[in-house]
C-alpha positions as CSV (number, residue, x, y, z in Angstrom):
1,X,0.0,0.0,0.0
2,X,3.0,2.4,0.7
3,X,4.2,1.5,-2.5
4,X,0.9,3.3,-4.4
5,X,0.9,6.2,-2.1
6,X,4.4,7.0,-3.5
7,X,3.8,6.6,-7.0
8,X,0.0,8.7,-6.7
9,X,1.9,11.8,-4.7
10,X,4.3,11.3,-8.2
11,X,1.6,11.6,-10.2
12,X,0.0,14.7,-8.0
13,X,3.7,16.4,-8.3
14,X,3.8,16.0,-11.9
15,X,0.2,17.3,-12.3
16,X,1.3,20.4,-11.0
17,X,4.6,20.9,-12.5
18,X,3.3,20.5,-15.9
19,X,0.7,23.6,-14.8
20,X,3.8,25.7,-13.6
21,X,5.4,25.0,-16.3
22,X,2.1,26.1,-18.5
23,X,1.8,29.5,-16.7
24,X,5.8,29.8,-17.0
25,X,5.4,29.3,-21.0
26,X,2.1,31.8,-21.2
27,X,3.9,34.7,-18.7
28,X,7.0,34.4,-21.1
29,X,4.7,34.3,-23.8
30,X,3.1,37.6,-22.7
31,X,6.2,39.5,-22.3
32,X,7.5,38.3,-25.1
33,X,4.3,39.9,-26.6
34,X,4.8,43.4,-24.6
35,X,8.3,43.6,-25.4
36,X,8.0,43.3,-29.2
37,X,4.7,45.0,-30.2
38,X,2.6,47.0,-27.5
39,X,6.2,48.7,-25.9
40,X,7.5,50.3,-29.5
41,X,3.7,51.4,-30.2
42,X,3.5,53.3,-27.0
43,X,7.3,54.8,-27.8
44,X,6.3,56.0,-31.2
45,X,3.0,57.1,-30.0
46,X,5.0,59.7,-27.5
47,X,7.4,60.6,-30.4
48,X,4.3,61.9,-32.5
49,X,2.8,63.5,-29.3
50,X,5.7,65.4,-29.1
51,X,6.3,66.3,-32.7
52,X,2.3,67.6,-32.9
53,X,2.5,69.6,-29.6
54,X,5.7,71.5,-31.1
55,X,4.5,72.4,-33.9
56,X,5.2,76.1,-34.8
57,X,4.3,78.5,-37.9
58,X,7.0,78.5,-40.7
59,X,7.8,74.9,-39.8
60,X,8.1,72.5,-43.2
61,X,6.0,69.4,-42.6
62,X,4.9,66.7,-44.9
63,X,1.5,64.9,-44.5
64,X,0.6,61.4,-44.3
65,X,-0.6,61.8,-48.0
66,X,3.5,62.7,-49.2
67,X,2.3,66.8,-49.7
68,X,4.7,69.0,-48.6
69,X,4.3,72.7,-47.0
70,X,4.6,75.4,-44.4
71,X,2.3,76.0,-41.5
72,X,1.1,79.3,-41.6
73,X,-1.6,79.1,-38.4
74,X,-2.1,76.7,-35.5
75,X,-5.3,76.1,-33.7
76,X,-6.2,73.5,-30.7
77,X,-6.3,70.2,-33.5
78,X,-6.3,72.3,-36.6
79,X,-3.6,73.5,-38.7
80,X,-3.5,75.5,-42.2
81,X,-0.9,74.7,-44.5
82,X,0.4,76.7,-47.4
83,X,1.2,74.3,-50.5
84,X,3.6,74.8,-53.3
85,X,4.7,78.2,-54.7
86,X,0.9,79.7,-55.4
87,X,0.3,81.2,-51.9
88,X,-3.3,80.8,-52.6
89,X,-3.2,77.4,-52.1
90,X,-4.0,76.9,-48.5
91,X,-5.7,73.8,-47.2
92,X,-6.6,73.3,-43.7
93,X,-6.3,69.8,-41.8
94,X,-6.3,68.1,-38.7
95,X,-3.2,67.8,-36.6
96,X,-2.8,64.4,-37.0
97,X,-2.1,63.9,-40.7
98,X,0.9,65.4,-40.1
99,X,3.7,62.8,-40.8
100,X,7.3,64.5,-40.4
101,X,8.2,68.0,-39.4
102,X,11.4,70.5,-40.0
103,X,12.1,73.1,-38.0
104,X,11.7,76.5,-40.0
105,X,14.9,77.6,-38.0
106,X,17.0,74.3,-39.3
């Protein structure tokens, strides 16, 4: 009888190592995860935080469309940008289809 008491407290210590084990693999498996997708997104979404809440008039930017041209006036989540070399051409757009900015003063 001592003899199957041993070999079912095995079995009960190998029940619960293969479920460490499984929680081991899913928490590597979730930092893994964080490390390599959601930790860059929230990086790049501070980089374009920034860039949008120093934007200035003058600056050269270029929208998400590939347009380039100069900021002439700034509102809360507006801008106007001036396009090309007819000064007439002046669109107005939200802040965030802004894709790159340079510095009128660069």
């Amino acid at each position: 009888m001592a003899a199957l008491l041993t070999s079912e407290a095995d079995m009960a210590a190998a029940g619960w190592g293969s479920i460490g084990s499984m929680i081991i693999m899913y928490g590597l498996l979730f930092l893994a995860f964080w490390f390599f997708i959601l930790r860059p997104n929230s990086k790049e979404k501070k980089r374009v935080a920034t860039m949008l809440s120093n934007l200035e008039l003058g600056d050269c930017v270029m929208t998400t469309s590939g347009f380039y041209g100069i900021i002439i006036d700034i509102t809360d989540d507006t801008v106007i940008i001036e396009f090309g070399n007819n000064k007439n051409c002046r669109i107005p757009m939200d802040k965030s289809a802004i894709a790159k900015v340079e510095k009128a003063n660069e």
